[in-house]
N, C-alpha and C positions, 0 to 999 in steps of 0.2 A: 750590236753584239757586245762592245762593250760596258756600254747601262744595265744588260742583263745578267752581263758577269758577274758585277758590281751590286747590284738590287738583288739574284741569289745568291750572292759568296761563293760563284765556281772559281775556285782555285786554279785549277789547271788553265784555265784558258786568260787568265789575268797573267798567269807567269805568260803565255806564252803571247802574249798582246804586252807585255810590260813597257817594252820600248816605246809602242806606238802612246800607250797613257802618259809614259815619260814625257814624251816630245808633247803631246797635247796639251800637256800641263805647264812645261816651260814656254808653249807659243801663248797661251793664256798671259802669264803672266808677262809675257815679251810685251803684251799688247797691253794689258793693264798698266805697266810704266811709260810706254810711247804714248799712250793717252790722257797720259796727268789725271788717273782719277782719283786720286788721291785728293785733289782742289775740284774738282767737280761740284756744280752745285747740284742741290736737294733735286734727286727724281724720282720716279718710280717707271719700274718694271713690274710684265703682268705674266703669271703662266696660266693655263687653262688646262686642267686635264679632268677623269673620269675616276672618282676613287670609290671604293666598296668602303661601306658601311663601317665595318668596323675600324678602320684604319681612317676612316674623319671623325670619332668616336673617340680617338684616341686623344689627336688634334685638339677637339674641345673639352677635353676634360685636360690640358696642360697650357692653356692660356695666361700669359707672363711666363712661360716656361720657354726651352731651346727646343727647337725643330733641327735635326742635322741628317743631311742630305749627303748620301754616301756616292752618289753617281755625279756626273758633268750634267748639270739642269742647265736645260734650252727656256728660255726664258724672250718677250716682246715688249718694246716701246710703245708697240699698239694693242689698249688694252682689247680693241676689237680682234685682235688676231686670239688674244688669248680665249675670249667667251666663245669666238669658234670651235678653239679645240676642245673646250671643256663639254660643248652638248647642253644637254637638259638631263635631267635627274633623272633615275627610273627605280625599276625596283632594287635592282642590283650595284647599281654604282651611283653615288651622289656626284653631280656637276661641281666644280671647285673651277675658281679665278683665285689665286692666289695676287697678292697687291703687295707688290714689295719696293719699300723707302729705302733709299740711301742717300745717307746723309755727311755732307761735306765735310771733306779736314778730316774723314776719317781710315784711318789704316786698317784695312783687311785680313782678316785671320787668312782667306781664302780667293784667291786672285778672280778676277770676270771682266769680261771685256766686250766691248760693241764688234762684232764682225760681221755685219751686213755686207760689207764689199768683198767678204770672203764670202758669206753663204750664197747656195746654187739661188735661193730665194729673192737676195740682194733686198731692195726697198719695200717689195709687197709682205716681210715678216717681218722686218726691223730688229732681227735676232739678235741680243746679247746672249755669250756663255758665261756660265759661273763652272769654275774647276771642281773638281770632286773633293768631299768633306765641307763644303758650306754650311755653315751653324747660321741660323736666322731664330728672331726673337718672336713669338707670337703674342701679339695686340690684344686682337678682338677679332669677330665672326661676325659679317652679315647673312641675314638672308634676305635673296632681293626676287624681287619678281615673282611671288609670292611662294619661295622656292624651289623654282626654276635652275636655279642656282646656290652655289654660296660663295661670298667675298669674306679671304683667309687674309688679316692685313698682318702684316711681318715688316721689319727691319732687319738689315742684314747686323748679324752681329760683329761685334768688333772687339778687341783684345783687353774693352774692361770686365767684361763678363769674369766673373772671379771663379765661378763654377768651372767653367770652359779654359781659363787656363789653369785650374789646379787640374785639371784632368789632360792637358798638355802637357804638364811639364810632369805629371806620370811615364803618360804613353809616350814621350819624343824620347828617354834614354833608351827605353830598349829597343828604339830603331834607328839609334843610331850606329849600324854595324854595316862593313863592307862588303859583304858578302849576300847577293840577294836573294839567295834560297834559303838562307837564314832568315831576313827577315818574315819574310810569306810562311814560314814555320812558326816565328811568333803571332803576327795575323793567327792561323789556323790553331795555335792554342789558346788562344783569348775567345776562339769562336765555338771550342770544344770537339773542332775535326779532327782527332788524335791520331787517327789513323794516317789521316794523309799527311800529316804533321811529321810523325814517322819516317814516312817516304821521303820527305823532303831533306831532313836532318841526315838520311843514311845517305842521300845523293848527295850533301853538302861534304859531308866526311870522308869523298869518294876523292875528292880533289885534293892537293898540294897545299895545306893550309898550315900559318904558323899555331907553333903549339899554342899560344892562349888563345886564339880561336879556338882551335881542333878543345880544349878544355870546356870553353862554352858552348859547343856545339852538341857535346855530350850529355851538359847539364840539361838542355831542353830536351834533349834523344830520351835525354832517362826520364822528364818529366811528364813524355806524353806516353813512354811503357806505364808509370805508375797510373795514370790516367786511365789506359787501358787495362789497371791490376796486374802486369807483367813485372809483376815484382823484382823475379833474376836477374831479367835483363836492365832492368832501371838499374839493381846494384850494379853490377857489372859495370855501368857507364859513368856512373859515379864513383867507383873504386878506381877507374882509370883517370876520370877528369881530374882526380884528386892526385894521383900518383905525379902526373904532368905539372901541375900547379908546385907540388913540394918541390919540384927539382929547381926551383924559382925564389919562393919566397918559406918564411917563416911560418909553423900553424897553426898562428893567430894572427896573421896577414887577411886584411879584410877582405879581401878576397874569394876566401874559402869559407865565409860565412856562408852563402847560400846552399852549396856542397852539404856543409855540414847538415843546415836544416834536412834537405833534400834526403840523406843516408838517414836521419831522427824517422821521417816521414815514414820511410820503407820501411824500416825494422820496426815501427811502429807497427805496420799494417802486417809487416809479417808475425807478431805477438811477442818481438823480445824487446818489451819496455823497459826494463832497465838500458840496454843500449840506447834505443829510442830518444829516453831523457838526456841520459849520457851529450848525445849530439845537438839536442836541441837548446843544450843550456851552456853548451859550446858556442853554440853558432849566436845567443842572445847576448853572451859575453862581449864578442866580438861586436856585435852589432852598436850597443852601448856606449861600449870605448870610443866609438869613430866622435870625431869633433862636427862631422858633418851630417847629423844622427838621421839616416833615412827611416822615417817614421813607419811607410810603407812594409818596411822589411822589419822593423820594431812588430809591428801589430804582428805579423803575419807570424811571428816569433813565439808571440804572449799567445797567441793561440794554438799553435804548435803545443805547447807545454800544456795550455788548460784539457787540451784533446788528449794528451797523453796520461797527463793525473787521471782526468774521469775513466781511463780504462785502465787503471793502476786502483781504483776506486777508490778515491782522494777526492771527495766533491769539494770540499772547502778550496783546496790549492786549484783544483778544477777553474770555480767558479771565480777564484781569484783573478785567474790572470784571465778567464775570457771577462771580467768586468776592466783590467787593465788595459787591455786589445781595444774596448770602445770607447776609452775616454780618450787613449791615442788618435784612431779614426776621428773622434768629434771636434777634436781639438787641431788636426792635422791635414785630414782629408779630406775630398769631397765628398759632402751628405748620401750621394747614390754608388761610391767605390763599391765594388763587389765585396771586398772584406769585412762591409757592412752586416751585409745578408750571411756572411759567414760566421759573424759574433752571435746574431740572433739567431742562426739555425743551432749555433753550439749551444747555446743558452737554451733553448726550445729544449735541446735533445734531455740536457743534465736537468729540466725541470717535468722533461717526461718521466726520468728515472726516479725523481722524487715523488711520482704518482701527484703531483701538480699541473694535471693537466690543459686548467683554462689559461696559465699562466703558459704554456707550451705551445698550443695553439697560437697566443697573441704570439709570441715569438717567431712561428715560422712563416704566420700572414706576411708579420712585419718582415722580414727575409724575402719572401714571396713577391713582395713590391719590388723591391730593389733589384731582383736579379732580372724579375720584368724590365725594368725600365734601366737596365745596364747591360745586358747580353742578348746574346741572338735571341730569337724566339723557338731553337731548337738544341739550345743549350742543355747538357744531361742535367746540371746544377735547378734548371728548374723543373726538370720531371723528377728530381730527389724533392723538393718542395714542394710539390702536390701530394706525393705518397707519404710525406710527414704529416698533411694536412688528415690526409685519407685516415692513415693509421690514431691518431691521437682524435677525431670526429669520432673513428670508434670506438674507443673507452670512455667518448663522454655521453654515447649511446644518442647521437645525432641523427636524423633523419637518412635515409638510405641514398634517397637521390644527390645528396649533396659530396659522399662518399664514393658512389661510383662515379661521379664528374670529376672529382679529384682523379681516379684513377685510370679514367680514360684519358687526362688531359698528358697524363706520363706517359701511358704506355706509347700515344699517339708521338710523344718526342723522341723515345725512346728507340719505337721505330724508327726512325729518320737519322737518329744520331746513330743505332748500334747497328739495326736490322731489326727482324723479325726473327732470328734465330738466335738472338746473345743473352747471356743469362740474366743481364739485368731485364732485356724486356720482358722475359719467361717469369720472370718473378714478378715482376709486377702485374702481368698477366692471370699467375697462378693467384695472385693476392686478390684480382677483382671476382674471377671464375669462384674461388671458397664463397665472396660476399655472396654472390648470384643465386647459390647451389645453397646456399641456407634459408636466404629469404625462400626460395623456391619450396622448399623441404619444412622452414619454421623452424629450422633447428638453431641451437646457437652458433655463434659464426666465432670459428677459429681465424685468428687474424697475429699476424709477427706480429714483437715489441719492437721499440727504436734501444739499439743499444750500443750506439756509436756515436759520437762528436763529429761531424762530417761538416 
């Protein structure tokens, strides 16, 4: 139950299992230091299982790249246990042995430990655990037995990986919070579940919490209404987290930078740009001054503003600061950060507006990738990325099937992220059904322009 919680992102049942992952996690590692594996020499463990096609697809086209394992992987010292459980190939699932090195003297991002005298298994599995979030390095692919199988060889990674800790030492501030319905609300908007994000933030705000939590709890509450386009309510949660905060500190206390951005954002989307910039050239001020300059919240700044110029129709200042935003990221962040795909989809959008469209195109491919290989796979961020793709295919008078596969692959997220009933999946619905009803008809296909930095 809880590998599936874990492998679909059910929320509810991970809060209500949290304990038991708690203690799973710390007997893990109880047993990783009572076992000095730390001085262990050189061995390998083996896993066996049955994977679909596209998902060992993915595998071999990322070789020298990170593999990371969101669940507790059961893993054998006998590699024969493992090719049991993997089978033989068929149509549907490719047999995979996964062959994993570890290598002495070295310190683990992610603890794992020999518990055969605990498993019901005991000596005929030989089971080692590895704790949940495991990052392993991929080698190389055999195929053996005239693909029968395949042998996935990995090494477990370790904390020189530069990729994997710039992306740590992202993601470990904002969970470092007391409150754990808090945290599971950041989870759920990094994963684009807003809604239940929501729920969470409103049951966190239900308890007896001091004000600079009860401040930040609000900034998320409001982030997942703007998320949902609940624009009121976001203000609303932001003119209070703010209200809270001033009775504190001064208002250019760094603090209230993200606040600020967060109100630029709204009144952005609500149409009054002049406020809009007003905030967001607040919150860049502030951001600047700090001696401990977080580059993260720099980018996310310089893009704020190029998104607001381009809808003030300022392309120069536009395109200024979204080429500002990427020299930050290149210079600061990891190559795959989401605000990567976010510079290039803003750049995409402002060189669709320029009727530059090959040049728009390359832009939201390159987006395209990134948000692929950094977020869920039913993140709204990449059904907005397909329909970029859809939309700007059709001004360059593309082939038809390559256009509606764009379009299906949103509305297909789309569902899953909003429903079948929410107006974004309606819309990108009504955008395929126009293509459909033209081709059908020969007529020309009326199709939206992009006219937003998103």
């Amino acid at each position: 139950m809880v590998n599936k919680a874990l492998r679909v992102q059910d929320i509810e049942t991970l809060y209500k299992l949290r304990t038991f992952i708690r203690d799973l996690h710390s007997q893990i590692t109880e047993y990783y230091k009572i076992q000095n594996l730390e001085r262990a020499e050189i061995r390998c463990l083996y896993r066996g299982q049955g994977m679909l096609k596209s998902e060992f697809n993915k595998i071999k086209s990322n070789i020298g790249g990170l593999l990371s394992v969101t669940n507790f992987l059961s893993t054998s010292a006998n590699p024969g246990v493992a090719l049991a459980f993997a089978g033989e190939s068929n149509e549907e699932l490719i047999a995979i042995v996964f062959e994993i090195q570890i290598h002495r003297m070295t310190l683990m991002n992610s603890p794992f430990a020999c518990i055969e005298n605990l498993s019901h298994f005991g000596e005929a599995e030989r089971e080692w655990l590895f704790s949940m979030g495991s990052v392993f390095r991929i080698l190389h692919i055999d195929r053996c037995e005239e693909g029968k199988y395949y042998k996935v060889h990995l090494t477990l990674s370790n904390e020189q990986d530069e990729e994997l800790n710039k992306l740590a030492r992202l993601i470990e501030p904002k969970l470092q919070i007391p409150n754990p319905i808090a945290v599971f609300g950041i989870l759920l908007l990094e994963m684009g579940k807003n809604e239940i994000a929501s729920k969470f933030y409103e049951r966190a705000l239900q308890f007896d919490v001091e004000p600079w939590m009860r401040s930040s709890l609000l900034i998320n509450l409001a982030e997942s209404y703007m998320n949902m386009q609940q624009f009121d309510k976001a203000l609303v949660c932001l003119h209070q987290s703010l209200t809270i905060k001033l009775q504190f500190v001064a208002s250019d206390n760094w603090s209230l930078s993200t606040i600020y951005n967060n109100l630029g954002s709204v009144y952005g989307s609500l149409g009054e740009s002049e406020t809009a910039l007003a905030y967001y050239e607040k919150a860049l001020e502030i951001d600047l001054k700090s001696q401990n300059p977080d580059y993260e919240k720099i980018a996310t700044r310089m893009l704020n503003l190029g998104s607001a110029y381009f809808k003030a129709d300022q392309m120069k200042n536009s395109k200024d600061h979204y080429q500002r935003a990427l020299s930050i990221i290149l210079e600061h962040l990891p190559s795959n950060h989401p605000n990567m795909a976010v510079v290039y989809n803003s750049l995409s959008t402002l060189y669709y507006a320029e009727n530059n469209f090959e040049e728009s195109l390359s832009m939201s491919r390159k987006s395209l990738d990134i948000r692929l290989a950094s977020l869920s796979e039913n993140h709204p961020s990449i059904a907005e990325s397909y329909i970029n793709i859809a939309i700007t295919l059709m001004e360059l008078a593309e082939e038809p099937e390559e256009i509606l596969e764009n379009y299906q692959k949103a509305i297909t997220i789309a569902c899953n992220a909003f429903g079948k009933n929410h107006p974004t999946t309606e819309r990108y619905q009504r955008l395929m059904d126009n293509l459909v009803e033209a081709l059908a008809s020969n007529d020309p296909v009326e199709h939206e322009t992009r006219t937003e930095a998103t």
